[in-house]
C-alpha positions, 0 to 999 in steps of 0.5 A: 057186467064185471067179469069174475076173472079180469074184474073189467066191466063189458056191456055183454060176455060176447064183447068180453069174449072178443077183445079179451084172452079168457070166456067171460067168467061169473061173478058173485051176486055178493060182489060189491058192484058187479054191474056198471050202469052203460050210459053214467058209468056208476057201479052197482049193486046186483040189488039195484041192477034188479031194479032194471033201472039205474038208480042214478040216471034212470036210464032202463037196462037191456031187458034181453040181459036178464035172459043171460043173467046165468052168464053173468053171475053165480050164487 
């Protein structure tokens, strides 16, 4: 997930937490790409992140982070 303050992507907020100066900050569901597939490194959508596939790949996404996804984005 991209972080809306330091616009770095981290498979989770609690990993952004650990290595970087700021809590982890939400980003816009309008925001071009705000999620980066872990295994091929292509940016997506949030459309496509809904898929919980990556559309390149095909590689599933966690299904825990949906039970985050009020961290991770705002709107």
């Amino acid at each position: 997930m991209e972080c809306g303050q330091c616009h770095q992507y981290f498979a989770c907020y609690r990993c952004h937490n650990l290595v970087v100066d700021h809590d982890f900050v939400p980003i816009s569901t309008k925001d071009t790409k705000p999620v980066m597939c872990g295994r091929c490194k292509h940016k997506l959508s949030f459309q496509q992140y809904q898929d919980k596939v990556c559309p390149y790949c095909f590689a599933k996404f966690n299904p825990k982070c949906e039970l985050h996804e009020h961290l991770y984005f705002k709107d």
